[in-house]
C-alpha positions in Angstrom: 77.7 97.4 99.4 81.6 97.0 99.2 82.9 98.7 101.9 85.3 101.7 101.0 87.5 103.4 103.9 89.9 106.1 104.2 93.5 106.8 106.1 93.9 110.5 105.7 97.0 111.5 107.7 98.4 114.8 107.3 102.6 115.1 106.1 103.2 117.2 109.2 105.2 114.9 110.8 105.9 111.2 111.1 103.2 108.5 111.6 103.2 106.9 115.2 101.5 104.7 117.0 98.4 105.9 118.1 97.8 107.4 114.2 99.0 104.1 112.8 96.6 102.1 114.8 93.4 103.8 114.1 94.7 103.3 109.9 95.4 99.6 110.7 91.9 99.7 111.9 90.6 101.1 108.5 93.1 98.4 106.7 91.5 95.0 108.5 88.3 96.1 108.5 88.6 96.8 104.7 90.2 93.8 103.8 88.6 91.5 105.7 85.4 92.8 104.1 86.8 92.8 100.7 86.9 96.6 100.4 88.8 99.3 99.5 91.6 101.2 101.4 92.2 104.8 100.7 95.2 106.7 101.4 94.1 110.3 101.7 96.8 113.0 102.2 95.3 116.0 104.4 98.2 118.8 103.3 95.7 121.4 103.1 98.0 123.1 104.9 100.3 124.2 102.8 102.8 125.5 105.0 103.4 122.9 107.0 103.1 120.1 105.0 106.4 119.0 103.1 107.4 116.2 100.5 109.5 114.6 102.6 106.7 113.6 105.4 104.7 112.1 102.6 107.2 109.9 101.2 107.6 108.8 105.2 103.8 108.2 105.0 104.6 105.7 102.1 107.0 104.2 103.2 105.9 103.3 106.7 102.4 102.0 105.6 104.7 99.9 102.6 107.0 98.6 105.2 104.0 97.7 107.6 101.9 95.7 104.0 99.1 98.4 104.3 98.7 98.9 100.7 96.0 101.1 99.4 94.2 100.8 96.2 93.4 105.1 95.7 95.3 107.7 96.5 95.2 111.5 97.0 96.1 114.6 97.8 93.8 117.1 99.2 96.1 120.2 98.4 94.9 119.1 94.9 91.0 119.4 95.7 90.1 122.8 96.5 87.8 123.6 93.8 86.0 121.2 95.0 86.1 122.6 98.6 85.0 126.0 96.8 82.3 124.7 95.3 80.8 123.1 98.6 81.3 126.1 100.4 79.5 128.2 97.9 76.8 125.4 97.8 76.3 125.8 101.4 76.8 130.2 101.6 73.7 129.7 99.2 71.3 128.2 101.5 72.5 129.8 104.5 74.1 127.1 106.2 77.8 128.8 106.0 78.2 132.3 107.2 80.7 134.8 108.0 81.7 135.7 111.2 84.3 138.3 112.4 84.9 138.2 115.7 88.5 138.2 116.6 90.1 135.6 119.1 90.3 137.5 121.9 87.0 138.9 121.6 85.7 135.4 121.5 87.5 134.1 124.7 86.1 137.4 126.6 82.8 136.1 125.3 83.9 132.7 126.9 84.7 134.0 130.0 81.4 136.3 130.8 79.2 133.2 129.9 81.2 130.5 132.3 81.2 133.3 134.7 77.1 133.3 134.7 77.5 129.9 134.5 76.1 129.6 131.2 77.6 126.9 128.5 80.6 128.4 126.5 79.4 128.4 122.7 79.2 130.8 120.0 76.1 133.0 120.7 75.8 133.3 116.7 76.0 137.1 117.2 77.6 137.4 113.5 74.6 136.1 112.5 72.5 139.4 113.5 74.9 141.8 111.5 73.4 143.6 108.8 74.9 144.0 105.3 75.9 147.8 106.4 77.6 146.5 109.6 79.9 143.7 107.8 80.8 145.8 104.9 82.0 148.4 107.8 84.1 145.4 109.1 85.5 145.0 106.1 86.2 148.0 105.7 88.5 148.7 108.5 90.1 145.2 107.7 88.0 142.5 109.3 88.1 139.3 107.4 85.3 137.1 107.7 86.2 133.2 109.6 83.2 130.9 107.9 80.9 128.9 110.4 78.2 126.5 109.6 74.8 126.7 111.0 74.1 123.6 113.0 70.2 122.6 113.2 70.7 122.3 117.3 68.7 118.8 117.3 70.1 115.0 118.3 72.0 113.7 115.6 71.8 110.0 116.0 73.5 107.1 114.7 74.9 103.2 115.6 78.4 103.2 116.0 79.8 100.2 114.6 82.6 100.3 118.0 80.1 102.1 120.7 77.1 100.9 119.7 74.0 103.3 119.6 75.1 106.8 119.7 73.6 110.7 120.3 75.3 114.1 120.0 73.1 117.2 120.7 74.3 119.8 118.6 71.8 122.6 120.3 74.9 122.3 122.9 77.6 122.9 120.6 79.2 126.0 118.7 78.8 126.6 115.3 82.4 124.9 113.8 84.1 127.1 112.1 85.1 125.8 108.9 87.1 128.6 106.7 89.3 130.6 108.4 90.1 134.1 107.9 92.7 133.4 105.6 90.7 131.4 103.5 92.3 128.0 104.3 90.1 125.0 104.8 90.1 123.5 108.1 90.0 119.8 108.1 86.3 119.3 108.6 84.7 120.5 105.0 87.1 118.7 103.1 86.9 115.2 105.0 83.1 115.8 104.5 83.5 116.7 100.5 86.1 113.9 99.7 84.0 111.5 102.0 81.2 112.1 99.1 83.5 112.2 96.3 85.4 109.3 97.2 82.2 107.1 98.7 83.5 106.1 101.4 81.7 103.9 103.6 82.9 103.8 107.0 84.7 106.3 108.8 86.6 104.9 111.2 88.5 106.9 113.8 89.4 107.5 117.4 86.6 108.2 120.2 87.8 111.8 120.9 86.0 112.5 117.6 82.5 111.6 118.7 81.2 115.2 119.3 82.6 116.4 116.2 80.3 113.7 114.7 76.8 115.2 115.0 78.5 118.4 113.4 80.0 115.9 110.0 76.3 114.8 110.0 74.6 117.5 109.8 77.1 118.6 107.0 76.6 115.6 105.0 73.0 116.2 104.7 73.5 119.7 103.9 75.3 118.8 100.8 73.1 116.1 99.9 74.7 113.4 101.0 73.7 110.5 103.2 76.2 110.1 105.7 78.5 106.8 106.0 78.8 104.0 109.1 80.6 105.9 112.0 83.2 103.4 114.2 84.7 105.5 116.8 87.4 103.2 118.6 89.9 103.6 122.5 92.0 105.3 122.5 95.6 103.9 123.5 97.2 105.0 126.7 100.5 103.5 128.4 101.3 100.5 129.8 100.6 101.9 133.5 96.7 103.2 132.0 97.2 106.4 131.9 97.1 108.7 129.0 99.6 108.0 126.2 102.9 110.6 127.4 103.8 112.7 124.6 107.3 110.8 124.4 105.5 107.7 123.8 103.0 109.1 121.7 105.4 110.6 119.4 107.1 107.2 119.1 107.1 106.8 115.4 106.9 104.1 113.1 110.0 105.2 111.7 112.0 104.6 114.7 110.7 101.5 115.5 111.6 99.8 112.0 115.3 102.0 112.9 114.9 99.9 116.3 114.7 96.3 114.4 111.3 95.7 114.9 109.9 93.4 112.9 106.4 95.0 110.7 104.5 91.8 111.6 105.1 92.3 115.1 104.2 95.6 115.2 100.9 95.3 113.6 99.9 92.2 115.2 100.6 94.1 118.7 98.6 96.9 117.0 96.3 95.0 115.8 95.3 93.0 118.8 95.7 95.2 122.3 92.3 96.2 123.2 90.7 93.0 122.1 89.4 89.3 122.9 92.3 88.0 120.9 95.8 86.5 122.1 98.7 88.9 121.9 100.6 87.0 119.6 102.2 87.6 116.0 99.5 86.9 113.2 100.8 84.4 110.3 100.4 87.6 108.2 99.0 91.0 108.3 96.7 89.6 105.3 95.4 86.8 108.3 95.0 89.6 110.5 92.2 91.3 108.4 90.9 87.9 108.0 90.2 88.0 112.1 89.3 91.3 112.7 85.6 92.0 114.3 84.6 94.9 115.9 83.2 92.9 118.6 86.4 91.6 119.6 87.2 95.4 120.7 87.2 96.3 124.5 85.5 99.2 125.7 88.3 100.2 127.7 90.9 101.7 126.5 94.2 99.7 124.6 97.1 99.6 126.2 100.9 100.1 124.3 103.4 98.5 125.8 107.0 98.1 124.6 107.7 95.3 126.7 104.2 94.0 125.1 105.7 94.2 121.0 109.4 93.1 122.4 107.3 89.6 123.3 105.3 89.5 120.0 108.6 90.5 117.8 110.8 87.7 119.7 107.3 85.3 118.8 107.9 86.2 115.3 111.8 85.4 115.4 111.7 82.7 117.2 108.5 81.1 114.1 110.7 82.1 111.0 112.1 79.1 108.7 115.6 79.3 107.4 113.9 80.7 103.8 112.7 83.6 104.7 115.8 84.4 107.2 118.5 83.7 104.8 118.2 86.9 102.5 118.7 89.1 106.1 121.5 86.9 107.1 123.4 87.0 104.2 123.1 90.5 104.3 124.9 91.0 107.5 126.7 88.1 107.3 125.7 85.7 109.6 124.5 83.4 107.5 126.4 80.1 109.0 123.5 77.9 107.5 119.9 76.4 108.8 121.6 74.5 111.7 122.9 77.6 112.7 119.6 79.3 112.4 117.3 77.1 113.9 119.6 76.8 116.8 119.8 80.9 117.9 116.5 82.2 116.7 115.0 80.6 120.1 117.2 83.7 121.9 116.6 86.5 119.5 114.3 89.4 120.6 115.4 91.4 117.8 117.1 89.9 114.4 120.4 92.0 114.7 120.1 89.9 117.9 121.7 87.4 115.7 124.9 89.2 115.0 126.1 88.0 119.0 125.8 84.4 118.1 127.3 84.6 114.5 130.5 86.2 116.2 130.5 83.5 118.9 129.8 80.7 116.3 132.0 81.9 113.2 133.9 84.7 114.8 136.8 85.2 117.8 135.8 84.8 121.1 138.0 86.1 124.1 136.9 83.5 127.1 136.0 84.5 130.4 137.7 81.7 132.5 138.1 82.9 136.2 140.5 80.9 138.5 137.6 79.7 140.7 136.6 77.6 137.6 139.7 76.4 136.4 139.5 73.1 137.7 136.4 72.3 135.8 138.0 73.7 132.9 141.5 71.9 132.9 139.0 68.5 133.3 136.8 69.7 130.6 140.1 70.1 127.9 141.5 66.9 128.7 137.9 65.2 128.4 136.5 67.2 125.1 135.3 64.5 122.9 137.1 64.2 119.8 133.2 64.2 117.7 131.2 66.9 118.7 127.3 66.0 117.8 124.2 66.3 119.3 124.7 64.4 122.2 128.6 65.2 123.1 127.7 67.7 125.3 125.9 65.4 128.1 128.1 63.0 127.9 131.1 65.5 128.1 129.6 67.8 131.4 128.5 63.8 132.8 131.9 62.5 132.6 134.0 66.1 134.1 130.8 65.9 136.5 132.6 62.4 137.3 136.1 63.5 137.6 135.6 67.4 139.3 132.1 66.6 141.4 130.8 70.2 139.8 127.6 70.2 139.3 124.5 72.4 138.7 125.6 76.2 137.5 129.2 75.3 138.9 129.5 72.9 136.0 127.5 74.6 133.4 128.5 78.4 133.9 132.2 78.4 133.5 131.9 75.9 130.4 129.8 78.7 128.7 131.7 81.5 129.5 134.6 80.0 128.4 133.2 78.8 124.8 131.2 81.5 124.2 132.1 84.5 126.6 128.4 84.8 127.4 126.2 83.5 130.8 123.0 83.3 128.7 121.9 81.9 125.2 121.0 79.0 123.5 121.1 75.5 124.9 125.0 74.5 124.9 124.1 70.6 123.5 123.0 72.8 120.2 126.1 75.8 120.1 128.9 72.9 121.0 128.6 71.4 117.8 128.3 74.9 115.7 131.4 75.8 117.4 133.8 73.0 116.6 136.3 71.1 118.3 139.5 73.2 117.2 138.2 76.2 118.5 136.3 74.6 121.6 139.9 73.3 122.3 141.3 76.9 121.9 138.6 78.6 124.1 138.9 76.2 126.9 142.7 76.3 127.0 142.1 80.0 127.6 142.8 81.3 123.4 141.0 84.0 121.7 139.4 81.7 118.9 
């Protein structure tokens, strides 16, 4: 069997993190399978779906290296939705119901209030022909509901292991609504058949809706795919994902700097065996991904987390591959250059800072505490600055001040670079120069 999965976001809105994880999911299992990736648009709503959210779609999952091999859009299926629906109004598994909202949620309420469970009684269901077409008539429109068995739908769940829904205990889904549009369960069921897909892979707050889906699949016929219902992700404190943070979407992390790699490598690995640290590719990623390596608890997104794994994939990228980016915002000063400040960066506009301080102006920040160990570190500056000048430049005005420690070290970096923190000095002294190292220590804007 090649294994066949589907990503089927809807164009409501942007992807985020917690959407973007459970397609990741899909991706690695599929490609480290062999199989296929589907990108399925759900914009059977047609009101709130746009253009502009599905070119976001694309793009995000083409920045991140999720390519898909099919794609489609389910606003362009709905005969075939029609057709299902007929198929199942003709064997009585789909019928109409015309209860209003509120006379459901009164329902509701008398059946907690006898402390009875709070599903559909199936009282549409007892209507004759005469009674609906009098509905009808004074302007009731019929919602469509499917007619569950009520037995235990069973399955092995590739992420929970053996699993049991009772659908006796749950209310007939409703899956047309008054105004005729499909809700998203019929259609996921129908394309799911079309499409043969495989695996359906998807968060755990869908494992009730999954004895329904299987019932459905065996209404129309259909054998029902592998079911992999994975955590959830909540925040770095364990508690559920805040909306803020679950509304943090891809978009504005690539707008942030993030690298893709990072982000799916974090993605890709919280909530499992495996170190959180960047993958050589997202390609290497699939190649790892088990379903056994997945905690039972739920995945935790931290920013703090992906700021680690992003500075991981700085800090391992050769001159090659950076050299297009720098040149682009013009800090390419060359691979010495590079190799020296990548160390520092958490982000790669990071490297804007050091390409001012190496090939820029810097104003230094000499206070008159320090000036002592500056006017001695002038007069000593060695006339070659390589690899080793700087020991033997901070030994010998060691030698004639006494500083020593961060008295010695600090003021000599504020003044040549402005900055109390960056990249060892022995490598920056030499990318700077003499002439301007001259400049900055006699107190110039160089």
């Amino acid at each position: 069997m090649t294994v066949k999965v589907r990503f089927a976001p809807s164009p409501t809105g942007r992807l985020h993190v917690g959407n973007i994880r459970t397609g990741l999911i899909n991706w690695l299992y599929a490609r480290g399978q062999g199989g296929q990736f589907v990108l399925r648009i759900d914009d059977t709503d047609l009101e709130r779906s746009t253009k502009e959210y599905e070119q976001g779609i694309e793009t995000d999952l083409t920045w991140l290296g999720m390519t898909w091999d099919e794609r489609h859009n389910q606003s362009a299926r709905f005969p075939l939705y029609q057709q299902a629906a007929e198929r199942l109004k003709a064997t009585g598994r789909l019928y109409p119901a015309y209860e209003t909202q509120e006379e459901l949620d009164r329902r509701r309420k008398v059946q907690l209030s006898r402390g009875q469970p709070p599903i559909y009684d199936r009282a549409a269901l007892k209507l004759t022909e005469d009674e609906r077409k009098a509905l009808e008539a004074d302007g009731r429109r019929p919602h469509w509901r499917f007619r569950l068995e009520g037995k235990r739908v069973k399955w092995e769940d590739l992420a929970r292991g053996h699993c049991e829904v009772d659908t006796a205990s749950m209310s007939d889904p409703v899956l047309i609504r008054e105004d005729g549009l499909f809700l998203y369960t019929l259609p996921s069921v129908v394309d799911d058949i079309d499409m043969a897909i495989t695996h359906i892979i998807r968060g755990e707050d869908h494992v009730t809706n999954t004895g329904a889906q299987i019932e459905i699949f065996e209404a129309l016929g259909a054998k029902a795919p592998n079911f992999a219902h994975t955590t959830l992700l909540v925040g770095a404190d364990g508690e559920g994902l805040s909306k803020r943070l679950g509304s943090l979407s891809i978009m504005e992390l690539r707008e942030k700097g993030y690298e893709p790699l990072a982000v799916v490598s974090h993605l890709a690995r919280i909530g499992t065996s495996d170190p959180l640290e960047p993958g050589v590719s997202i390609e290497a990623l699939a190649g790892q991904f088990s379903f056994d390596k997945m905690a039972h608890r739920a995945a935790r997104w931290d920013p703090e987390d992906l700021g680690k794994v992003n500075a991981a994939v700085l800090h391992g990228m050769d001159y090659a591959t950076a050299q297009p980016r720098l040149a682009n915002i013009g800090a390419d000063l060359g691979e010495a250059f590079w190799l020296a400040m990548r160390p520092n960066l958490t982000l790669f506009s990071d490297i804007s800072t050091w390409s001012r301080i190496i090939g820029g102006a810097v104003e230094p920040v000499i206070g008159d505490e320090d000036r002592a160990v500056i006017d001695a570190a002038a007069e000593l500056l060695p006339q070659t600055l390589d690899e080793t000048a700087w020991s033997a430049w901070t030994n010998a005005v060691k030698e004639r001040t006494g500083a020593k420690g961060r008295g010695l070290f600090m003021p000599l970096r504020k003044a040549l670079t402005g900055m109390e923190h960056g990249p060892d000095m022995s490598t920056v002294l030499p990318l700077i120069g003499r002439e301007k190292a001259a400049k900055r220590l006699a107190g110039e804007t160089a």
